[in-house]
C-alpha positions as CSV (number, residue, x, y, z in Angstrom):
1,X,18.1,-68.1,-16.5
2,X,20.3,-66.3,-14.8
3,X,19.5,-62.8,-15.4
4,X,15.7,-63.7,-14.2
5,X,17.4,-65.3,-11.1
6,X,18.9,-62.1,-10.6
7,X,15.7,-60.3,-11.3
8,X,13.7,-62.6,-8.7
9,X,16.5,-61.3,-6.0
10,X,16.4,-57.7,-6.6
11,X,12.3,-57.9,-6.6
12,X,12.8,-59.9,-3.1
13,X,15.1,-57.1,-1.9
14,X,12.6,-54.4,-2.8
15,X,9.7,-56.8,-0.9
16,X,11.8,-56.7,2.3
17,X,12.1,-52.9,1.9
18,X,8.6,-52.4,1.2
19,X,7.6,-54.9,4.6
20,X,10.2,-53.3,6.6
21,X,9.2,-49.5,6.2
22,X,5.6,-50.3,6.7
23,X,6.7,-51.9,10.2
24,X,9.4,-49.0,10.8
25,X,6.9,-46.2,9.6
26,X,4.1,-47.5,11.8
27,X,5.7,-48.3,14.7
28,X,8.0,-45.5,15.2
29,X,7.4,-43.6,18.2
30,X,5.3,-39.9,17.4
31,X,6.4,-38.6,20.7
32,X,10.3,-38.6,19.8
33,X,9.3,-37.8,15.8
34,X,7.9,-34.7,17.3
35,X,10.5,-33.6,19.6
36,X,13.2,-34.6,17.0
37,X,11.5,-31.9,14.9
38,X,11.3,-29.4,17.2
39,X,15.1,-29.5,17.5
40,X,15.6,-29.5,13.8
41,X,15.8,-32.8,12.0
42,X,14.7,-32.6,8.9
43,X,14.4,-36.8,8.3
44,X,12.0,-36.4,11.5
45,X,9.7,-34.0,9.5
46,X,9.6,-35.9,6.5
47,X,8.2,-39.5,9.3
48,X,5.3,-36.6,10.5
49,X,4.4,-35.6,7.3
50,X,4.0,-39.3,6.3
51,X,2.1,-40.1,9.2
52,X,-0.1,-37.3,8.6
53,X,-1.1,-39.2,5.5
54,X,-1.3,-42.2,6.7
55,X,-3.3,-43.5,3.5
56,X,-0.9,-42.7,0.7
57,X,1.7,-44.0,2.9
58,X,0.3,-47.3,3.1
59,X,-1.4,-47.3,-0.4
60,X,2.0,-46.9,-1.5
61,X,3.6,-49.5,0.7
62,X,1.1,-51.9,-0.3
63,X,1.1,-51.1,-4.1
64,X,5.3,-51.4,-4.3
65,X,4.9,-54.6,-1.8
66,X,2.2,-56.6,-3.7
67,X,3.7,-55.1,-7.3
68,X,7.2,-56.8,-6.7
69,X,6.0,-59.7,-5.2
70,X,3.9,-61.1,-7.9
71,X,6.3,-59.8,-10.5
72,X,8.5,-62.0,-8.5
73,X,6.5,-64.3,-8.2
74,X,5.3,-65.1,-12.0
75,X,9.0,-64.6,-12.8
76,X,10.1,-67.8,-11.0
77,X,6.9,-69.5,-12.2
78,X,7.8,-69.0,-15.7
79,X,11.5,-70.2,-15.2
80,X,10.4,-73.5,-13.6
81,X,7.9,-74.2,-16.3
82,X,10.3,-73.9,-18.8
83,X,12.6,-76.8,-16.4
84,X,9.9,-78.8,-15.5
85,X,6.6,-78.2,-17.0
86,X,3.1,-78.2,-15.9
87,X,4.8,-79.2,-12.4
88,X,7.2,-76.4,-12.1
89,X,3.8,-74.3,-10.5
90,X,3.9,-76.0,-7.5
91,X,7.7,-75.8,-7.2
92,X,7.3,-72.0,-7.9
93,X,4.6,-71.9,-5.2
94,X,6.3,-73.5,-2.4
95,X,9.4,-71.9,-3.3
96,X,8.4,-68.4,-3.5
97,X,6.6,-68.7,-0.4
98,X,8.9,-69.7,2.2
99,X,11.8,-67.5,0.5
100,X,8.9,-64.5,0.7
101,X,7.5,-65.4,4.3
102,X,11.3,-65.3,5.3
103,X,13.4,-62.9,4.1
104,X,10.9,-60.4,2.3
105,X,8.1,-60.3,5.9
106,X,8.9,-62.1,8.9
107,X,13.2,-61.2,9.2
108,X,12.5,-57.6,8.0
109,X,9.9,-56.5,9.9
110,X,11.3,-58.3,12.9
111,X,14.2,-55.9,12.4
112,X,12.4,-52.8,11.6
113,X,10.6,-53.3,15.1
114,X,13.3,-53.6,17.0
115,X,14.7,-50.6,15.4
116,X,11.6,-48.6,14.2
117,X,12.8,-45.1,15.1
118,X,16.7,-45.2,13.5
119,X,15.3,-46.9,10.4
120,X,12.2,-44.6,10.1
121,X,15.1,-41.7,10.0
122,X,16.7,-43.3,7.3
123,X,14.1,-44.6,4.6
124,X,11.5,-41.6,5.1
125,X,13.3,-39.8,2.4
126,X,12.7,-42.9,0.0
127,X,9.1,-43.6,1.1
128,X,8.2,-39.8,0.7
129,X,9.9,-39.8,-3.0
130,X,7.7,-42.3,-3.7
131,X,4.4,-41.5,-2.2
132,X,4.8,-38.6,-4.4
133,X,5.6,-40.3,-7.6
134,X,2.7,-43.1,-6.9
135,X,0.1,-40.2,-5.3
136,X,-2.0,-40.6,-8.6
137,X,-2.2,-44.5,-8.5
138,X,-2.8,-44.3,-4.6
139,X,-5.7,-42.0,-4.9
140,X,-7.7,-43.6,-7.7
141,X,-7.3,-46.8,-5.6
142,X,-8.8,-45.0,-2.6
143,X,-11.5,-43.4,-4.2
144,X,-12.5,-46.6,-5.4
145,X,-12.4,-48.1,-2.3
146,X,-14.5,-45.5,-0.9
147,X,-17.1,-45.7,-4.2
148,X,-17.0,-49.7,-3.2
149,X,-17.7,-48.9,0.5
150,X,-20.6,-46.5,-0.3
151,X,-22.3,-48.8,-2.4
152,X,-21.9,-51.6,0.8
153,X,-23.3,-48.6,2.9
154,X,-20.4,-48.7,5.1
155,X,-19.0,-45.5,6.2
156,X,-15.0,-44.5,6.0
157,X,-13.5,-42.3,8.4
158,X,-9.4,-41.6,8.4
159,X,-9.7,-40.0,12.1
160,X,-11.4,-42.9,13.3
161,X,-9.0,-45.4,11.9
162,X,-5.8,-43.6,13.2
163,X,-7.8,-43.6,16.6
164,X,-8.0,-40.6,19.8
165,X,-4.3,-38.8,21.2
166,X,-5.9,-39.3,24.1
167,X,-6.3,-42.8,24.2
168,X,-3.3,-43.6,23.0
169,X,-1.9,-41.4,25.9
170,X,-3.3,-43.2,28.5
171,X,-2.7,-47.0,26.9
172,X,1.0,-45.5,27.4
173,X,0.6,-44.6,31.4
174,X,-1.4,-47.8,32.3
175,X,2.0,-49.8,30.5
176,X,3.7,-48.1,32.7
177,X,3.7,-50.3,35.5
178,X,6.5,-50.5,37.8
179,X,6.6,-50.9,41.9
180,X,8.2,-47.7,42.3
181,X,6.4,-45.1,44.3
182,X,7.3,-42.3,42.2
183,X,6.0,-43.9,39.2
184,X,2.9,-44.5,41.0
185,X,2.6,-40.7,41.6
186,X,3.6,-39.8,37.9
187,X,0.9,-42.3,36.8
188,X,-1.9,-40.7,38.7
189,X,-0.2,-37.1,37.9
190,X,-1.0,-37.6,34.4
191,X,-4.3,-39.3,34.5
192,X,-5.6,-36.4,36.3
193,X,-4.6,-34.4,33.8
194,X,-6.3,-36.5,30.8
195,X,-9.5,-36.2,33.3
196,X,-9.5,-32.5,33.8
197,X,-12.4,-32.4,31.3
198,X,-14.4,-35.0,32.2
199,X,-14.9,-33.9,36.2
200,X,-17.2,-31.6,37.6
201,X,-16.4,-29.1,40.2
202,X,-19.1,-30.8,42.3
203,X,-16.8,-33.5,42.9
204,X,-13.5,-31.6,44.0
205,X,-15.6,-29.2,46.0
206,X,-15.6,-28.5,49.8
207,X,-19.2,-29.3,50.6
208,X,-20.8,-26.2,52.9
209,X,-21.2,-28.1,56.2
210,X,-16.9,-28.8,55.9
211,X,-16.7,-25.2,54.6
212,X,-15.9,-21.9,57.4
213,X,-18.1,-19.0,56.8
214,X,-18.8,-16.5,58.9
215,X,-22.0,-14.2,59.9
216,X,-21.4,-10.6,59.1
217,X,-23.8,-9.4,61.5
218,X,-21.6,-11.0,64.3
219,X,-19.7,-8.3,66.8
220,X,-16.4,-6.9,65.8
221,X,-14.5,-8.5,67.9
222,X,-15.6,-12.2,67.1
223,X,-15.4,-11.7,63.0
224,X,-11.7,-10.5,63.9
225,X,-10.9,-13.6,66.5
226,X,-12.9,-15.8,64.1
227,X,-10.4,-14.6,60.9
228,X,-7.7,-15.2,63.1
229,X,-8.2,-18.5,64.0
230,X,-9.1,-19.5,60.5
231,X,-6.5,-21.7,58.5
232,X,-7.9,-20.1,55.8
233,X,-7.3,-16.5,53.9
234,X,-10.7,-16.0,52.5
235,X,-13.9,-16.4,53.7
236,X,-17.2,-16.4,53.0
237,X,-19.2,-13.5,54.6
238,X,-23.4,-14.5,55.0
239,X,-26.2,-12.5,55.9
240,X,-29.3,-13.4,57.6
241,X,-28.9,-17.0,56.4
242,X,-25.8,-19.2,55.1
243,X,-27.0,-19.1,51.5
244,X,-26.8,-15.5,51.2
245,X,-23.2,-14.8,50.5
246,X,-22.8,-11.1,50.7
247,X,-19.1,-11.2,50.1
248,X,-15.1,-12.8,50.4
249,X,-13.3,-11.6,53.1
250,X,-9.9,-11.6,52.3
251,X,-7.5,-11.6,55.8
252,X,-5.2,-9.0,54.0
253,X,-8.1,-6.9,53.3
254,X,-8.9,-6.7,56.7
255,X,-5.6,-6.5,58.3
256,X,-5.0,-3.5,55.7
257,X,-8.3,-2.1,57.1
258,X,-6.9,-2.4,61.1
259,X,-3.8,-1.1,60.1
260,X,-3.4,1.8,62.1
261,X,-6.8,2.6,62.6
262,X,-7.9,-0.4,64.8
263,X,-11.5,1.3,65.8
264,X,-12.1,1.8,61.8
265,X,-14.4,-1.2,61.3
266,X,-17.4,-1.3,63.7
267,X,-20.3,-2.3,61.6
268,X,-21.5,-5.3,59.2
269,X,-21.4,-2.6,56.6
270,X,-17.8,-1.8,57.0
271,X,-16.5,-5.9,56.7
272,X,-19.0,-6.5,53.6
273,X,-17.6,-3.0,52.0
274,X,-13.9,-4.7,53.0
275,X,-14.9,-7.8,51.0
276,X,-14.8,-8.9,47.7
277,X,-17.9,-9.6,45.4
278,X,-18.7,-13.0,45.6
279,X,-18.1,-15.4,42.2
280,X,-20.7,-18.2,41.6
281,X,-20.6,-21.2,39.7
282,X,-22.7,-24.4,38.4
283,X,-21.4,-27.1,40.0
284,X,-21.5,-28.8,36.3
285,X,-18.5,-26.8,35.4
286,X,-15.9,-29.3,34.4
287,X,-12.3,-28.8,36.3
288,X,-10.6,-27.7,32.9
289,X,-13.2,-25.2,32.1
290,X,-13.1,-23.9,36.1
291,X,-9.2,-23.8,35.9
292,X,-8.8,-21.5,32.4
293,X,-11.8,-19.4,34.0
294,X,-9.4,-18.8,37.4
295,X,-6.6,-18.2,34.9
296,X,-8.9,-15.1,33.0
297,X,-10.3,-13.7,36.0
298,X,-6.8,-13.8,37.9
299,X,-9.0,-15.3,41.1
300,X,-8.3,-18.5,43.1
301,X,-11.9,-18.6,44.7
302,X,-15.8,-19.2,43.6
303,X,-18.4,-20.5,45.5
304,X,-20.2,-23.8,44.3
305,X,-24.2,-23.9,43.5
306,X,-26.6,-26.0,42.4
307,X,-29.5,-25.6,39.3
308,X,-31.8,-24.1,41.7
309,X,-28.8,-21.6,42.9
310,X,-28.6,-23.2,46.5
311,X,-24.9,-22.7,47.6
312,X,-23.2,-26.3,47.8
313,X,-20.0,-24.9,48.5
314,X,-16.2,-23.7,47.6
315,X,-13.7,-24.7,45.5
316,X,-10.6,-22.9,44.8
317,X,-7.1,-23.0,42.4
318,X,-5.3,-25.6,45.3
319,X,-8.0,-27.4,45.1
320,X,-8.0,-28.3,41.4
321,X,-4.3,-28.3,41.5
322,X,-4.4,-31.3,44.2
323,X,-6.5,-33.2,41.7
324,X,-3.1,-33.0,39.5
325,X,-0.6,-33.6,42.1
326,X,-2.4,-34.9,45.1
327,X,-2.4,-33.2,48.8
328,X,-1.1,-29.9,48.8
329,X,-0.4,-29.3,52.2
330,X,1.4,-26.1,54.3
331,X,2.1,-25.1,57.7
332,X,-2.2,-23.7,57.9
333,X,-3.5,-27.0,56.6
334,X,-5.5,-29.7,58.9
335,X,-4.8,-32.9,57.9
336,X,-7.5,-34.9,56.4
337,X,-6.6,-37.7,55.0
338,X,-8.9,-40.3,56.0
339,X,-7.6,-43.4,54.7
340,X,-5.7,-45.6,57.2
341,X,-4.3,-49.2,56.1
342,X,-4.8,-52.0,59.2
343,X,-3.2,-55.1,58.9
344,X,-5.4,-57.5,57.7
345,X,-5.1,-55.5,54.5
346,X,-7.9,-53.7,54.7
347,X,-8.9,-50.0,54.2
348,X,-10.4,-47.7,57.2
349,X,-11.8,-44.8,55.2
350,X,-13.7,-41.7,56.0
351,X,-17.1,-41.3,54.5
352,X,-16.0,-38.0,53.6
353,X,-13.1,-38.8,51.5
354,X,-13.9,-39.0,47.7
355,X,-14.2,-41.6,45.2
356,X,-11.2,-39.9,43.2
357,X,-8.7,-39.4,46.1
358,X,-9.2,-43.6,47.0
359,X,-8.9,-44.4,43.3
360,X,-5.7,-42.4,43.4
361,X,-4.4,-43.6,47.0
362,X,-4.9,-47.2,46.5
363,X,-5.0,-47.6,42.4
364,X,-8.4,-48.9,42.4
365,X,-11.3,-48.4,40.0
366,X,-14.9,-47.7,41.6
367,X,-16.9,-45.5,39.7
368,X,-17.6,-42.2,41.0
369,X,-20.8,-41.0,38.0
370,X,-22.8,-41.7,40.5
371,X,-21.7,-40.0,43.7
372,X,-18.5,-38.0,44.5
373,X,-17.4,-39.6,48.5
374,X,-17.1,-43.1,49.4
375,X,-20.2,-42.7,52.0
376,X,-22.3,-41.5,48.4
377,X,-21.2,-44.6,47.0
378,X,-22.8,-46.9,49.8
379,X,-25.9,-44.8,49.9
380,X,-26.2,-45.6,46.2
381,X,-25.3,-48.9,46.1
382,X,-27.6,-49.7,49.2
383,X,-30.3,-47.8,48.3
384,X,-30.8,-47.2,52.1
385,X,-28.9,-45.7,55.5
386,X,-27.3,-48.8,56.8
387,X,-26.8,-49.0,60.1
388,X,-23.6,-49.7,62.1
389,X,-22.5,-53.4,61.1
390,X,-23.3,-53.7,58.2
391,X,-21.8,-54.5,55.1
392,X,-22.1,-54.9,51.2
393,X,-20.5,-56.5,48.5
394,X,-20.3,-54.1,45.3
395,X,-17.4,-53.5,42.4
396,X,-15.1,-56.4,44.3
397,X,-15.1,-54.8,47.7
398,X,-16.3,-55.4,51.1
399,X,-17.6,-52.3,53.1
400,X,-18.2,-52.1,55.9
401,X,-19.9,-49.4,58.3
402,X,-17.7,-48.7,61.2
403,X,-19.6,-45.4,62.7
404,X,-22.2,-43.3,61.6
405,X,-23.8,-39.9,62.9
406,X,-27.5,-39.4,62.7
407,X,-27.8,-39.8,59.0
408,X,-24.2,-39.5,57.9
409,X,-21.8,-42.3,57.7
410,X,-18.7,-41.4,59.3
411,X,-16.1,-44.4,59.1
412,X,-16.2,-47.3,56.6
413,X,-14.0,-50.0,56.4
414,X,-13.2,-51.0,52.1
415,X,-11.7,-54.5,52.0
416,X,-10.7,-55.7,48.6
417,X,-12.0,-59.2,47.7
418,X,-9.6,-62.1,45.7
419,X,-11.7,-61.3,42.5
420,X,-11.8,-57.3,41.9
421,X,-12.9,-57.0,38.6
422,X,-15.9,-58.9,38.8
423,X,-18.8,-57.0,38.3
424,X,-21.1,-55.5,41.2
425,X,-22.6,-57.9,43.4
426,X,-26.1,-58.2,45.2
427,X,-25.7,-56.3,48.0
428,X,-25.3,-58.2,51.5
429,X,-27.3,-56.8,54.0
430,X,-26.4,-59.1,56.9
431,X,-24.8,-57.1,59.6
432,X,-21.1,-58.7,60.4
């Protein structure tokens, strides 16, 4: 009796090892298991490697768990039959399950979550050992488990099960939700970044009507003034009419030109020789294919078309780095922010500002597959021009138009409604 006593002990022990380094193992953080390795910890190599295999390392967790626990289990149920008969099972039953439930799953996992990365370190040598000693048993198990699957016609997939980096990334930024202004910035740093992918160029772009170009055929004297004047340190040179982009000025270019000789440029010819070849692209281009395309070329300029190859308009390096870090401004710039907080807690926004910068700005969530500015997003939604006054209800927001010229909406006011994550309303086309 009592060396069985002692067996049932030991086999509990093991159980609470086996629970606890399944919780540890799978709940230890991948980010510091990673960096740990970088700086040389060997213990931290062994938690990759075992994540990397995630099935053998719980096939073997589970085969040691459920191996000592019904050893254990059909120990005490023998020793109690032998006191008390027939009825001894039903001792053994409710014994072995609250002394199981407690100390062998509940008290050491609750442990191994609290501290999931120390013990990680510390039983990963174990758990390899024997993920290597049980590899055999562990794989026949899985291949029958994939031999049952087929036969049910379901499909198994280990990358699916583990789930996307990616995902996982941004699950961590959205937990990360304190009031603090910088970690407001951080958290829309790094979502950019995860998005870089997934957003066309079209939607960062300065549109041609916002973007300065100039006429090469213009006198001398005005291109010079006009280069001058501009914020900007290249531009767009067009010929006969503003889709015909004939070249990239670049103000050093031409100042190198003057230097010196300030009669040497007379003629259209002499600017467009002066200026660079100009760089198309689609406007489908995503921003992370746009950016590693700047990086080969060594350029920080292209100009923006469409399928049919009607220029749409610019986008440069700052401009795909200010959908990373936000508004990159310097002495030059013009300030355009266009989004203005009144009182009353709502938003006066510029039609022109996009759908991305307000998202950012405010932390909202309206969907910009549709159109790239708030004033897209209206037209959309209303399916029509409104006219001054009126307003819609759509993705839990009131807007408002405020001012509109000709065709173009100019000023909207956005106010947020009690319920923003209801889904899009019928639009109200009462005027306020």
């Amino acid at each position: 009796m009592v060396i069985t006593l002692i067996a049932v002990f030991v086999l509990l022990v093991l159980s609470a090892f086996f629970s606890s380094s399944e919780t540890a193992l799978t709940a230890a953080s991948r980010p510091v298991m990673h960096q740990l390795e970088q700086n040389g910890d060997n213990r931290a190599s062994l938690v990759n490697q075992l994540h990397r295999k995630k099935e053998h390392l719980i096939g073997t967790i589970l085969l040691g768990n459920n191996l000592v626990n019904i050893l254990a289990s059909a120990m005490t149920k023998s020793l109690l039959i032998s006191l008390y008969g027939e009825t001894g099972v039903v001792y053994a039953t409710i014994i072995m399950t609250l002394l199981v439930l407690i100390f062998a799953e509940i008290l050491p996992k609750t442990y191994a979550f609290q501290n999931a990365d120390r013990m990680a370190l510390g039983i990963a040598p174990i758990i390899q050992f024997l993920v290597f000693i049980l590899k055999p048993f562990t794989w026949t198990i899985s291949a029958l488990i994939n031999i049952i699957l087929k036969v049910f016609g379901a499909e198994y997939d280990s990358a699916s099960v583990l789930g996307r980096g990616d995902e996982e990334i941004r699950g961590a930024i959205e937990l990360h939700k304190r009031k603090d202004a910088n970690v407001k910035t951080e958290r829309a740093m790094l979502r950019s970044v995860l998005d870089l992918a997934d957003v066309q160029i079209g939607e960062v772009m300065i549109h041609r009507k916002n973007a300065m170009s100039i006429d090469v055929d213009l006198p001398r004297d005005e291109i010079i003034k006009r280069v001058l004047a501009s914020p900007y340190t290249r531009i767009p040179l067009w010929q006969k009419n503003q889709d015909n982009i004939v070249g990239v000025l670049h103000a050093k270019a031409l100042l190198r030109a003057l230097y010196g000789n300030p009669e040497r440029t007379t003629s259209s010819e002499d600017f467009i020789k002066m200026a660079a070849d100009p760089w198309f692209v689609p406007e489908t281009t995503t921003l992370d294919d746009q950016l590693d395309a700047f990086r080969q070329r060594h350029e920080h300029f292209a100009l923006v078309v469409d399928e049919y190859g009607a220029l749409m308009g610019i986008v440069t390096l700052e401009d795909i780095l200010e959908e990373i870090v936000g508004d990159i401004a310097d002495e030059h710039d013009i300030a355009t922010q266009g989004i203005h907080l009144s009182a009353d807690g709502s938003y006066v926004v510029d039609g022109t500002v996009t759908i991305r910068d307000l998202n950012r700005e405010c932390e909202w969530n309206l969907p910009d597959e549709e159109a790239a500015t708030i004033a897209g997003l209206v037209l959309h939604e209303s399916r029509r021009i409104p006219d001054v006054g009126q307003a819609y209800m759509f993705h839990g927001f009131r807007f408002e138009i405020l001012r509109r010229q000709r065709h173009q909406i100019i000023s909207i006011r956005i106010t947020p409604t009690q319920e923003p994550s209801e889904s899009k309303e019928t639009a109200d086309n009462s005027a306020s």
